[in-house]
N, C-alpha and C positions, 0 to 999 in steps of 0.2 A: 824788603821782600814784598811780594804781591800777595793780597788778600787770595787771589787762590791755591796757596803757599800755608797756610794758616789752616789749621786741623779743624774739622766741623764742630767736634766736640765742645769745642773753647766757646763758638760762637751760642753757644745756650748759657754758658756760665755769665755771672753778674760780674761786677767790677773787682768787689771784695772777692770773690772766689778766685779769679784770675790773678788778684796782686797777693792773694795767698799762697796760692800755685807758685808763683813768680817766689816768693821770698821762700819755699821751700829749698827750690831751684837753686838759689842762692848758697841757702846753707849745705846742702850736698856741693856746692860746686868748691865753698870754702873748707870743706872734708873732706875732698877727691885726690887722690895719690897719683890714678891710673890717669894718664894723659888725656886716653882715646875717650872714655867716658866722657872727661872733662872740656871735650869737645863737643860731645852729642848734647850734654845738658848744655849749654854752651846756647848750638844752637837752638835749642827749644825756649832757653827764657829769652833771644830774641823774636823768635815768636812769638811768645805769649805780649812780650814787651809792645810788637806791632797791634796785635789784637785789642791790650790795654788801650794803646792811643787810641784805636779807630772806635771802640765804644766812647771811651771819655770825651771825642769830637763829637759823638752822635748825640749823646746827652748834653754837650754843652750848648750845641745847637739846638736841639728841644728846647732846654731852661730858657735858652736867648726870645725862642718864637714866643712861646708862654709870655715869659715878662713884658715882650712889645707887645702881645696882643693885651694883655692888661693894661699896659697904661693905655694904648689906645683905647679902651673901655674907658677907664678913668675921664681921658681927658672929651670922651665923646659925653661923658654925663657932665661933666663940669661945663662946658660948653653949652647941653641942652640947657642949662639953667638959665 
């Protein structure tokens, strides 16, 4: 799905709160009798699912910059020595 497919709301929640969401989603969907529902939640925890990914990419590309930019620190002081 495309990010502009994906509900605003989600986009202010944290990770934890969306894979919360998500595991609710889950459990109604393992309690759902009615088909048509079990379609609707259906497709909302693949949206949330999309949303998960694209924060859990964004943060892990942060962590990535962070950490090169430290060792590049590191190894510029190790060097000045």
């Amino acid at each position: 799905m495309k990010d502009k497919n994906l509900p605003d709301d989600n986009n202010s929640q944290s990770l934890d709160e969306l894979t919360n969401d998500a595991n609710n989603i889950i459990e109604s969907l393992e309690n759902e009798k009615d088909l048509q529902n079990s379609i609707e939640n259906y497709q909302k925890l693949i949206k949330l699912n999309n949303n998960i990914e694209k924060k859990f990419r964004k943060n892990s590309k942060e962590i990535n910059e962070q950490t090169q930019k430290k060792i590049k620190e590191i190894t510029n002081k190790k060097n000045a020595k």
